[in-house]
N, C-alpha and C positions, 0 to 999 in steps of 0.2 A: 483477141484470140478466143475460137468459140470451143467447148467443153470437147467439140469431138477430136480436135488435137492433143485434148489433154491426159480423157479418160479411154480406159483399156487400151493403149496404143498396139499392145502386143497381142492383144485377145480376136481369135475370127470368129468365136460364135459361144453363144450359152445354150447349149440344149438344158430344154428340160428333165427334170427328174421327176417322179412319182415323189409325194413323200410319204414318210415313214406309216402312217396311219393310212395309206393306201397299198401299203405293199404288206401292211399285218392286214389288212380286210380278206387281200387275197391271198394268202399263205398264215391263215390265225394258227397261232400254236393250239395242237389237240392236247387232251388230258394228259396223254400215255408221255406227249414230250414234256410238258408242264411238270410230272413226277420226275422225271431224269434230271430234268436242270435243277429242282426247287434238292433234291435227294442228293441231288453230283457236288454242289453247293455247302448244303448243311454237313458231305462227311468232310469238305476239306476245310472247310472253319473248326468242322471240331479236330482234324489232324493238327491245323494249325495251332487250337489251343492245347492242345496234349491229350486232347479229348477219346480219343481215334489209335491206335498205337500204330495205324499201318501207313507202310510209304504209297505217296500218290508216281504214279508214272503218266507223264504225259509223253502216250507214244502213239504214231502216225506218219505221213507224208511230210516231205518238207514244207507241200503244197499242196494242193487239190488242184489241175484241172480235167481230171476225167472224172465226172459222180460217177458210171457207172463202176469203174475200177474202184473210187472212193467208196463206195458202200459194199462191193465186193468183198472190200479188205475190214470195213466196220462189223459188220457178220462173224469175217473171221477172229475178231479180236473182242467182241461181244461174249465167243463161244470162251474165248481163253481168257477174260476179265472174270467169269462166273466159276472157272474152275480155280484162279487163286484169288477170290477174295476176301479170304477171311487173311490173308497178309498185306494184298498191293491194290491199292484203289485205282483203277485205269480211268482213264482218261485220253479221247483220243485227240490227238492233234490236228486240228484242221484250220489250217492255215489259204487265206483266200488274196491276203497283200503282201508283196515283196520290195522290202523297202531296198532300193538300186545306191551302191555308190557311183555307179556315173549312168548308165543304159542297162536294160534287160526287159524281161517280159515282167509284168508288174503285178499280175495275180489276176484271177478267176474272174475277182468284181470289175478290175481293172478294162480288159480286153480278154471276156470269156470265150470268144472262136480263135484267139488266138490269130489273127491276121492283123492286125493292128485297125481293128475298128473301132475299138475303145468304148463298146456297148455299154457304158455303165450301169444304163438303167435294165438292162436285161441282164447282167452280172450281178447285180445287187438281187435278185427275184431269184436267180439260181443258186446263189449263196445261200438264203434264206431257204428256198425248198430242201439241198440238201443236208442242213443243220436241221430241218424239221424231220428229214429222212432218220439220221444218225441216232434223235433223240428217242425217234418212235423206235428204233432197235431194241435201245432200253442201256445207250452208252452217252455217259456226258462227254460234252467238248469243249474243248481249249483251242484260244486262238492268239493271232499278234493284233493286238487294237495300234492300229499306223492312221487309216483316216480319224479324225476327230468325230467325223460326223456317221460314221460305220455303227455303230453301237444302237445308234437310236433306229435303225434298220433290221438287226437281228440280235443285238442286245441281250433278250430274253430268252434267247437258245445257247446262250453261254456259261457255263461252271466257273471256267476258271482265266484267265488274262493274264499276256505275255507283253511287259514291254521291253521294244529291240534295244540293242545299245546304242542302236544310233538318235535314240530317239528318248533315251532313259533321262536323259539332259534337258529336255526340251519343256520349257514351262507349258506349252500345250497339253502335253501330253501328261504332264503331272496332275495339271488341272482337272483333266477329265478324269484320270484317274481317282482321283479323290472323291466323285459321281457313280463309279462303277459300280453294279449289284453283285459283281466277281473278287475274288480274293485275286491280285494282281502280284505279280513277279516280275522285277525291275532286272532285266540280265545289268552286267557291271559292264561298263566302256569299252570299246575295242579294244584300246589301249590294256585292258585289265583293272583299268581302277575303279576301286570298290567305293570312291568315295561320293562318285555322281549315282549312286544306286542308292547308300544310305538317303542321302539328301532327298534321292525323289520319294522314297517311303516317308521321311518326316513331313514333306511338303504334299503328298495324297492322305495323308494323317488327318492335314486340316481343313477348314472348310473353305470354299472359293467361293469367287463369282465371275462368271469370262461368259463370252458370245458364245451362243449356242444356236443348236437345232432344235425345235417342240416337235413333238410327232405332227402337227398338222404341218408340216414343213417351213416355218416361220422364223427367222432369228430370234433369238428369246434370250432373256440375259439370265445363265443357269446358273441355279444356289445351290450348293453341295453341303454336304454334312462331313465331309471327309469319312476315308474308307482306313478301315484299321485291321487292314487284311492285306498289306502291302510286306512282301518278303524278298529277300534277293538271290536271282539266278545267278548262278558261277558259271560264264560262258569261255573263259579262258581268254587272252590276249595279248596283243601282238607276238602272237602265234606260237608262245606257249599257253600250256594248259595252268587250271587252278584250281582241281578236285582235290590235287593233294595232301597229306594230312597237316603238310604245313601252312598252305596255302587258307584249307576252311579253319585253321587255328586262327591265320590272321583277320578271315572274315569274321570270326567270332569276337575275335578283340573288337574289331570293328563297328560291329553291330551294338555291342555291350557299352564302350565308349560315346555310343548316339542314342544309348539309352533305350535301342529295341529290342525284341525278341531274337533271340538264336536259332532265327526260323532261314533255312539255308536249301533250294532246291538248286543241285547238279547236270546240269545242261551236258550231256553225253557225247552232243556231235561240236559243233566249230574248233576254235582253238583247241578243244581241252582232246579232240582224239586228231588235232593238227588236220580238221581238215580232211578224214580219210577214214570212211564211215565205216569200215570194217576192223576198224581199235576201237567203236563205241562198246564192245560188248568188255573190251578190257576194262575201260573209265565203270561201267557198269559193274564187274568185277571186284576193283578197288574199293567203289564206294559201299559196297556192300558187307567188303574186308573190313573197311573204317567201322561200319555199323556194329558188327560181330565185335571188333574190338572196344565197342564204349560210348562209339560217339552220339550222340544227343540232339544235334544243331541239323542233321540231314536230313530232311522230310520227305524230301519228293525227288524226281529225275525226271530227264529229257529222254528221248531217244528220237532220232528218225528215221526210218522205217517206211517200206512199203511192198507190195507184192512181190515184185524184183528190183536185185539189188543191186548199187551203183543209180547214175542219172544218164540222159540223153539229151542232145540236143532237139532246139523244137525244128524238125524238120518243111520244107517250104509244101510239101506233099502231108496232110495231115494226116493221111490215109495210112502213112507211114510211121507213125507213132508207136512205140513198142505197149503193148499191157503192162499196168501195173506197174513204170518204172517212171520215175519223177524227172522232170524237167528242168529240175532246179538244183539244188545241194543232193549231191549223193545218200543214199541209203541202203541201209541194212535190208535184206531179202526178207521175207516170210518166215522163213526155215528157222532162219537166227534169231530174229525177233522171239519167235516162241521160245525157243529153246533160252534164249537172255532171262525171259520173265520167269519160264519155270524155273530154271538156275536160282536169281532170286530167290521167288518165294522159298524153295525148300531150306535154303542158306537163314531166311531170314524170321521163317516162322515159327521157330520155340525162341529168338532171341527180338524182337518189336513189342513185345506184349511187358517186356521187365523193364522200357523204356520209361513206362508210366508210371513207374513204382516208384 
């Protein structure tokens, strides 16, 4: 029996890719991003350590796939990061993979025309230009690290890392994470259990070695240091939510009992506003009431958010596509978004500064 019955029997083709160190020659980060990410970075380590009194928000699109609506909306959340920063450190959301529990559109890098031609290599080069876009604004971003091999492509335009619940489980993605230059956020299990999230903060704590990508495009066997910036997102599950104050009580047991920090960011859309993006400003609300009342272990929040609000189906006419309204998970309009963050700050800025006391 010769090799070709044996190997890839399912596979019709490998196209190739650029790698990594060909897609930074032609998209090299400028100074002005270099300052956002190295800056977006150093203030959420130091929120993380107590350092910093203010909540980070990472808010934005479920997704990206229109930059130009995408940057449209980073301008406008640029102007309203600058007018509350001395409470909330923004951070915006830009999310480029969608990780499918059975079928769907799969993200920006995925299939960027959205026709199912599955351009990877031209989705990875548009990722990358508009993270170079966002950063030269003068706004760090956050994203969901899903491929393994995604990072070593635009890596270094990233503050801060999301990992999904479906994937919080996954010793890949532990692995990598324990490599990342990002402080990382484990959401908890569909399910809600918080205890595949502790476990992946223990296990990106330490150091690895697994298959990898080198920037000259190469498998290369990666040595990690482990990352000690690993915190868990409260995303809610099976389809109740888990912002509330008994809920981060248990998270805090939790956390305490595995020996980490009380370091707790608030995922404002899926389960925790059931799904229905027009209660995130409540969840937003709540945790803010938590804050006012004492609590200590809340650092950061979700939101998603985009020009207009609600989602749309991706229509077979592209041409048809509505501005500014996502494709994906529902969101919060413009209007509300602002009005959510100022809400915030004013609630939260004589009482984040006695946090550190």
């Amino acid at each position: 029996m010769t090799t070709q019955l044996l190997e890839n029997v399912n596979v019709s083709a490998f196209d190739a890719m650029p790698t990594p160190a060909e897609i930074h020659a032609k998209l090299p980060i400028s100074d002005a991003a270099a300052q956002s990410v190295g800056q977006g970075r150093a203030i959420l380590r130091d929120i993380l350590d107590r350092k910093d009194h203010r909540l980070f928000v990472v808010v934005g699109p479920c997704s990206i796939h229109d930059p130009v609506a995408g940057l449209d909306y980073a301008r406008r959340l640029k102007a309203l990061a600058d007018e509350v920063s001395d409470t909330l450190h923004i951070v915006m959301r830009v999310y480029f993979e969608k990780p499918r529990t059975t079928v769907g559109w799969k993200g920006y890098i995925n299939d960027p025309f959205m026709d199912d031609s599955f351009q990877v290599n031209v989705g990875m080069e548009k990722a990358r230009e508009f993270l170079l876009a966002v950063n030269e604004i003068g706004l760090c971003a956050g994203t969901e690290a899903l491929d393994p091999y995604g990072p070593q492509y635009y890596g270094d335009l990233i503050a801060w890392t999301a990992i999904g619940a479906r994937t919080t489980e996954s010793q890949t993605h532990r692995e990598m994470s324990s490599g990342l230059s990002t402080p990382v956020g484990f959401k908890n299990a569909t399910s809600g259990d918080l205890t595949v999230a502790t476990n992946a903060i223990l296990s990106a704590s330490r150091p690895h070695s697994f298959l990898g990508l080198n920037n000259d495009g190469r498998v290369a066997i990666v040595r990690t240091t482990g990352n000690p910036y690993g915190h868990v997102v409260l995303r809610g599950g099976d389809g109740k939510p888990n912002y509330d104050t008994v809920s981060v009580a248990v998270a805090e047991q939790a956390l305490a009992k595995a020996k980490l920090p009380a370091n707790l960011v608030v995922d404002c859309s899926h389960a925790n506003s059931s799904k229905k993006p027009e209660l995130q400003p409540l969840v937003l609300a709540d945790v803010v009431n938590q804050i006012r009342a004492g609590n200590k272990s809340i650092l950061g929040v979700m939101v998603e958010s985009n020009i207009e609000a609600g989602n749309q189906s991706i229509p077979a006419d592209l041409s048809q596509l509505k501005y500014g309204c996502s494709v994906t998970d529902g969101c919060v309009g413009w209007d509300t978004t602002e009005q959510m963050i100022r809400d915030a700050a004013v609630m939260l800025r004589d009482v984040l500064p006695e946090r550190l006391g």
